[in-house]
C-alpha positions as CSV (number, residue, x, y, z in Angstrom):
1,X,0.0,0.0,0.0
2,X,1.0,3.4,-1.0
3,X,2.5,5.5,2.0
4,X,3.9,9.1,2.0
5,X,6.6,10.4,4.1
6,X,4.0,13.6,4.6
7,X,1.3,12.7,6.5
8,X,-2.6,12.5,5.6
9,X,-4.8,15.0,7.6
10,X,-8.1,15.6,5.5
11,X,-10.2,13.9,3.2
12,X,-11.9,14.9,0.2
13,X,-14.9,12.7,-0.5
14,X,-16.7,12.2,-3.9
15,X,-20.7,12.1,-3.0
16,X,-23.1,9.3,-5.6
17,X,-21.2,6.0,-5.2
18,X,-18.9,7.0,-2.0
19,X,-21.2,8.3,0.8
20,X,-24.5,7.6,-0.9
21,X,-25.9,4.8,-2.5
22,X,-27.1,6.3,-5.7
23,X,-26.7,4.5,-8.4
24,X,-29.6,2.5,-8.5
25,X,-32.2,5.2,-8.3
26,X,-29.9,7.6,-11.4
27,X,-30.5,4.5,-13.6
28,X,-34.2,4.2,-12.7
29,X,-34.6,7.8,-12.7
30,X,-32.7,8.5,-16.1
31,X,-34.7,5.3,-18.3
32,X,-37.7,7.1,-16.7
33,X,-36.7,9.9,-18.0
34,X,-36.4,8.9,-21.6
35,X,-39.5,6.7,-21.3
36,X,-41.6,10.1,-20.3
37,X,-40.3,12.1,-23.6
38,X,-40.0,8.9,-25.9
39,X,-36.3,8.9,-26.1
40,X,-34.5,6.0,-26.9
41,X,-34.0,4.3,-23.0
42,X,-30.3,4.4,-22.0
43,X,-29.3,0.8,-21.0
44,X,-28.2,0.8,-17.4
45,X,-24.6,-0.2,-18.2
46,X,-24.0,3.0,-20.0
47,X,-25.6,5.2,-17.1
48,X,-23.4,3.7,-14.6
49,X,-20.2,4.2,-16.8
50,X,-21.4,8.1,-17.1
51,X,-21.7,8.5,-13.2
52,X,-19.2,10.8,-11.8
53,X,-19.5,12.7,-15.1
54,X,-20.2,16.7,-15.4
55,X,-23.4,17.9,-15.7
56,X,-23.1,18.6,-19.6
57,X,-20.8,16.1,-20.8
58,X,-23.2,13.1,-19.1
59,X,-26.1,14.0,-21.5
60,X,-23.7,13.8,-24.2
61,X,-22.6,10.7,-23.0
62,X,-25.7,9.2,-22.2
63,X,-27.4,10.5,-25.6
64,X,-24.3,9.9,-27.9
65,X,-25.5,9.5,-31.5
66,X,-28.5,10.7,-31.0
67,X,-29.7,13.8,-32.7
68,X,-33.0,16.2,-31.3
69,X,-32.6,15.5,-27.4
70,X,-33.3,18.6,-25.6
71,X,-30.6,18.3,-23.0
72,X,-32.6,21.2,-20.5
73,X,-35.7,19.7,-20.8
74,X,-34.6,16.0,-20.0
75,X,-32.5,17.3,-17.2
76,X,-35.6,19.2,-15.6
77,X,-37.9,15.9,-16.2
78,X,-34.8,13.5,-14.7
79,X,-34.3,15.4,-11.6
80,X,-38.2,15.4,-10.9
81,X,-38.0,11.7,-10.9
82,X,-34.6,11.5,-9.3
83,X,-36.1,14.0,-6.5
84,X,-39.5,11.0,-6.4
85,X,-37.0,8.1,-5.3
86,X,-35.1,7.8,-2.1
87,X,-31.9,7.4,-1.5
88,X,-29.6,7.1,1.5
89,X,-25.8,6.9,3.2
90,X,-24.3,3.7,2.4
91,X,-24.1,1.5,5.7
92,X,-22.0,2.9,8.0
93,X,-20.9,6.1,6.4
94,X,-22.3,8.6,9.5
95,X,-19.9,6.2,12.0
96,X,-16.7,6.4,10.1
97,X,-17.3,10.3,9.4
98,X,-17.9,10.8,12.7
99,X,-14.6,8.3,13.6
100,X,-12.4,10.2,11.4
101,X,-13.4,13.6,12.8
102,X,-13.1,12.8,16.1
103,X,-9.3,11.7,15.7
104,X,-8.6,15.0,13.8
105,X,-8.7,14.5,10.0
106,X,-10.4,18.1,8.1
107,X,-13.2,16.4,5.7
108,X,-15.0,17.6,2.8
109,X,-16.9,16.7,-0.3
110,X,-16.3,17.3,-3.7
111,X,-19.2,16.3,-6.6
112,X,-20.2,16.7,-9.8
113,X,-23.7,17.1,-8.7
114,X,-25.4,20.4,-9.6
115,X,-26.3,22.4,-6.0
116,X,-30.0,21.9,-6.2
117,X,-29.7,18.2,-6.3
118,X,-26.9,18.0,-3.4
119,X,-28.2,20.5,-0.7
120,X,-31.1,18.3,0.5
121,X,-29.6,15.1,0.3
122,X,-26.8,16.2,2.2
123,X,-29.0,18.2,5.1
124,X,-31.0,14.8,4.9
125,X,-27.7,13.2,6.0
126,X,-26.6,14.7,8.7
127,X,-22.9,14.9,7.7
128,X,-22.8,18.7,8.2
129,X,-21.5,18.4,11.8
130,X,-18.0,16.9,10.4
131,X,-17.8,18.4,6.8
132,X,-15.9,21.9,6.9
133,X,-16.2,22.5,3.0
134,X,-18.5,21.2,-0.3
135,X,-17.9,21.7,-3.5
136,X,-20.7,21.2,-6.8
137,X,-19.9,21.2,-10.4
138,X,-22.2,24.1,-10.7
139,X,-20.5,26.5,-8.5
140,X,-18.5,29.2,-10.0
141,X,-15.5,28.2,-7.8
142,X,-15.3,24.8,-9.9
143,X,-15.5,23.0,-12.7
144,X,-16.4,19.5,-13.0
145,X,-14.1,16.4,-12.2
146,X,-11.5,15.3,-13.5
147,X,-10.8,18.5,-14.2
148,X,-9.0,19.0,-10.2
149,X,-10.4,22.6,-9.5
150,X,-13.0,21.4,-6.6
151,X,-10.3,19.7,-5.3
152,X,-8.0,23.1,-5.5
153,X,-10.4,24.9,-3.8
154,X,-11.4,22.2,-0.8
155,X,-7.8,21.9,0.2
156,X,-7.7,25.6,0.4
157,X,-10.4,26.4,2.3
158,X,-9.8,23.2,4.9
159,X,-6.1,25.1,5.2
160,X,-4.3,21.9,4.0
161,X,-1.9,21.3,1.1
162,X,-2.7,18.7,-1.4
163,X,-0.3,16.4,-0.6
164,X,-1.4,16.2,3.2
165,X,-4.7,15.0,1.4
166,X,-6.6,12.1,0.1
167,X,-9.3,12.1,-2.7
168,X,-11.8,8.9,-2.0
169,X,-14.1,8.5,-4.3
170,X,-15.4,5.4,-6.6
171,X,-15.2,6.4,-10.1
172,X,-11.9,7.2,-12.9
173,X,-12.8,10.9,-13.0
174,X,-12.6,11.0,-9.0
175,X,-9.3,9.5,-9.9
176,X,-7.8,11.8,-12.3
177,X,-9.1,15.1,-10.8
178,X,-6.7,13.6,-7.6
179,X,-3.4,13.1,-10.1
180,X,-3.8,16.6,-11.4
181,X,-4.4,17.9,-8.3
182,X,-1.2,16.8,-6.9
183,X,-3.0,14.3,-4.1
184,X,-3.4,10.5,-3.2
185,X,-6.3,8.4,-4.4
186,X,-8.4,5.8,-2.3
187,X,-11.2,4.0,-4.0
188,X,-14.2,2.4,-3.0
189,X,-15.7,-0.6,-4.9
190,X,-19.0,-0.1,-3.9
191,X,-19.8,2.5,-6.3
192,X,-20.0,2.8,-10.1
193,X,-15.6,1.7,-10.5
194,X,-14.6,-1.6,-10.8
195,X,-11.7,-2.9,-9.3
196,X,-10.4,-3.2,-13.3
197,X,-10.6,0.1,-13.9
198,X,-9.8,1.7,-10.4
199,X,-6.8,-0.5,-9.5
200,X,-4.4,1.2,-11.7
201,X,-5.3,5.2,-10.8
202,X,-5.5,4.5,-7.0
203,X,-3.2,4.4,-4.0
204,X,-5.2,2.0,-2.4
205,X,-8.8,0.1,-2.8
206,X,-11.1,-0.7,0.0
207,X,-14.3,-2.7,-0.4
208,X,-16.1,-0.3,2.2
209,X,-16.3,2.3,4.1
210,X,-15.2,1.4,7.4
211,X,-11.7,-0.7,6.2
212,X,-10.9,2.8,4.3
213,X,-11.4,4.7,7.4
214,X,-9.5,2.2,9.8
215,X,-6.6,2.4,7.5
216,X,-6.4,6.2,7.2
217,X,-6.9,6.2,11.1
218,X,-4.1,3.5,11.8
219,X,-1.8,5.4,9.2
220,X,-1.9,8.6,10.0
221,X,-3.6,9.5,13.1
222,X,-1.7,11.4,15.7
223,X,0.8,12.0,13.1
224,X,-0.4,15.8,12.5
């Protein structure tokens, strides 16, 4: 496993397939989408492989080849679904955020959701108490990942440099926003990345939450 002679004291954490379990209700929500304005249904494979995209280029993505799709339109009628089905942390996110706080570590979140979406979902979760900073792909202090400006901007406002941080997320864009950014890559395989395509572009993989934050807490804590 990867280990720097600096240590690690804060986290950045990607948000759909890290902290919350998403992915199931973004495919539902996106083929019900396309089956409310008759456009061809996206096959769930290809929504999962655009998850952790920016808000533009996953239309493209999604809709590649395919000429008259009104990208506003099915992003208004997708989020009304999206906003119709629940989702939630994955199991045992609050405990290790709350873990990793408590021993000292500066957390914050960096997604490629647009504000509207994020804001009640994370108020729903009840992370605020140990997140000092968020960061959407809408805001006009960022631009989507990979491109590593979020990431920029959360190490700078949590007071840390980016080599005293880790990026955790689950996805290849998580992934390559953290090597332009100049910081260290954990990924968790219980998101949208498979271990195939994560292994090579992280520092270390962890199946869940809690291993990841035992690690980081064995590692480094006490160490800032």
């Amino acid at each position: 496993m990867f280990k720097s002679s600096v240590p690690v004291k804060g986290l950045i954490f990607d948000w759909d397939g890290t902290l919350i379990d998403t992915e199931s209700v973004i495919c539902q929500s996106v083929q019900q989408a396309c089956e409310s304005l008759g456009y061809p249904v996206v096959d769930q494979g290809r929504i999962r492989a655009g998850v952790g995209l920016g808000p533009e280029k996953v239309y493209q993505h999604l809709f590649h080849g395919v000429d008259n799709i009104d990208y506003d339109l099915f992003r208004k009628t997708y989020r009304s679904f999206y906003l119709q089905n629940k989702v939630t942390l994955y199991p045992k996110v609050y405990e290790s955020l709350m873990n990793l706080h408590q021993h000292g570590f500066k957390l914050a979140i960096a997604t490629n959701k647009r504000t509207v979406t994020f804001e009640p979902e994370f108020e729903n979760s009840k992370l605020s108490e140990f997140i000092s900073f968020w960061a959407c792909a809408d805001m006009a202090i960022s631009k989507p990942k990979p491109e590593p400006d979020m990431l920029l901007c959360a190490a700078d406002a949590i007071n840390l440099s980016l080599d005293e941080i880790i990026m955790v997320g689950d996805t290849v864009y998580d992934a390559a926003a953290a090597q332009t950014a100049g910081c260290r890559m954990y990924g968790l395989l219980w998101g949208a990345g498979s271990r195939e395509e994560l292994l090579p572009v992280s520092h270390a993989l962890f199946d869940d939450i809690t291993t990841l934050e035992a690690s980081v807490i064995n590692d480094y804590s006490g160490h800032g």
